[in-house]
C-alpha positions as CSV (number, residue, x, y, z in Angstrom):
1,X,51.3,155.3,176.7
2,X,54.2,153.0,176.2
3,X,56.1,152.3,179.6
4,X,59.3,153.3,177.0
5,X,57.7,156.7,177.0
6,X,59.4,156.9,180.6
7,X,62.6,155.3,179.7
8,X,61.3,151.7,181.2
9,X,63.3,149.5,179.0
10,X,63.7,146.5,180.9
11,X,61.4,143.7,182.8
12,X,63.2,144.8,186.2
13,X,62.8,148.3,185.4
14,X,58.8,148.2,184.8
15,X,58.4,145.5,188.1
16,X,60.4,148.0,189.8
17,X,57.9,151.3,188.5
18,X,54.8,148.8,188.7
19,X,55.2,147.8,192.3
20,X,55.0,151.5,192.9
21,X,52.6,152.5,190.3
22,X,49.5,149.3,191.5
23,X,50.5,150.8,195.7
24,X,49.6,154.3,194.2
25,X,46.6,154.1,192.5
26,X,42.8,153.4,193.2
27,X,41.6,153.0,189.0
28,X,39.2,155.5,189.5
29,X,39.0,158.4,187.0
30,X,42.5,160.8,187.1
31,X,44.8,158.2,188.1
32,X,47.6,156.6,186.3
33,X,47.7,152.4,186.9
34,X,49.5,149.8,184.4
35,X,47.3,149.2,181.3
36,X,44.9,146.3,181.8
37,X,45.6,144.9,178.1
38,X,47.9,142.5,176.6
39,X,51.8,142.8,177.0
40,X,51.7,141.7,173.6
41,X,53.9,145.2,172.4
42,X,55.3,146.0,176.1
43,X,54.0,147.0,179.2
44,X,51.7,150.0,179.0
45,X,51.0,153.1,181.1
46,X,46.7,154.2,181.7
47,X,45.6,157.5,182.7
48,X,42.3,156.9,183.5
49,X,39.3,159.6,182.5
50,X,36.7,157.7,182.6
51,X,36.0,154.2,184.4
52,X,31.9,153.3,183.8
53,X,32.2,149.3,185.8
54,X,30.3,147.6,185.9
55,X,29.3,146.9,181.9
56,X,27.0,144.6,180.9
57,X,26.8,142.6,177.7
58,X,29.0,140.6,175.6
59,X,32.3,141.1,173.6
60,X,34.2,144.3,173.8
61,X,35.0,146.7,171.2
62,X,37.9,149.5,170.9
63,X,39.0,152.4,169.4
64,X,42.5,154.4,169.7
65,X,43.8,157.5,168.3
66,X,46.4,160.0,168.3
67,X,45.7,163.0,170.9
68,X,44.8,166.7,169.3
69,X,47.5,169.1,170.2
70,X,45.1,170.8,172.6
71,X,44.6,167.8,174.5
72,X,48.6,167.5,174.5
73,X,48.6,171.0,176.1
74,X,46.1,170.6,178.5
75,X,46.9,167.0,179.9
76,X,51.3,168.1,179.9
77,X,50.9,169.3,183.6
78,X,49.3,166.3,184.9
79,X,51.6,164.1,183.1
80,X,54.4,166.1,184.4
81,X,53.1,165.9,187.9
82,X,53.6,162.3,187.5
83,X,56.8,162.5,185.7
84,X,58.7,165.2,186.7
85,X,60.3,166.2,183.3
86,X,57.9,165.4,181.1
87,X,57.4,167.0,178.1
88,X,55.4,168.2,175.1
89,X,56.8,165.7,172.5
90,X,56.6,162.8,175.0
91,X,52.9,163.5,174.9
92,X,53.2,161.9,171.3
93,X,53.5,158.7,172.8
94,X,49.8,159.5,174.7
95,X,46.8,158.3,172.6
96,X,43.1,158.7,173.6
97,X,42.2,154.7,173.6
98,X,38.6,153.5,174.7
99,X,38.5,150.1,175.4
100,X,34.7,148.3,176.9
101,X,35.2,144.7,177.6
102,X,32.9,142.1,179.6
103,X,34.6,139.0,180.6
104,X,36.8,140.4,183.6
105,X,39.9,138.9,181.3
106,X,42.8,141.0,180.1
107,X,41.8,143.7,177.7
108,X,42.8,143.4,174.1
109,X,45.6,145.8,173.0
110,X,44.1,149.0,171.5
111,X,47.3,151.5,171.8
């Protein structure tokens, strides 16, 4: 999700949450870290499902999409365990993005 999904607006703002954030997490699967792509549209939030490291081969490839309402339901109270506050339309800003690349370089921007 966008970091503006969590009213982080400015550059101090996200260093701020992002020092706390990278202390907090271990990447593994059901932990949120700062996205590993491109700043290209802002800084970006992961809640990581599923991490299958090391992968093999060349290139990358991605796919992103809009999470089913269900999902939105189910994933609200781990979001809000997070974000105390959180709520059903700011799971709107969550999208389901799978992103496989190889060459240990920043990911390219899915979201």
């Amino acid at each position: 999700m966008p970091a503006t999904t969590i009213d982080i607006h400015t550059e101090e703002e996200w260093k701020a949450f992002y020092s706390r954030l990278i202390k907090e997490t271990d990447w593994g699967p059901g932990s949120f870290a700062p996205a590993l792509c491109s700043y290209e549209n802002g800084p970006m939030i992961d809640y990581i499902l599923v991490d299958s490291a090391p992968v093999e081969g060349g290139g990358y490839k991605m796919s992103a999409r809009l999470l089913w309402y269900n999902e939105e339901v189910e994933y609200l109270p781990v979001f809000q365990k997070e974000f105390p506050g959180f709520t059903l339309d700011q799971m709107d800003d969550v999208h389901y993005c799978e992103c496989k690349w190889y060459d240990a370089t920043e990911a390219p921007y899915c979201y």
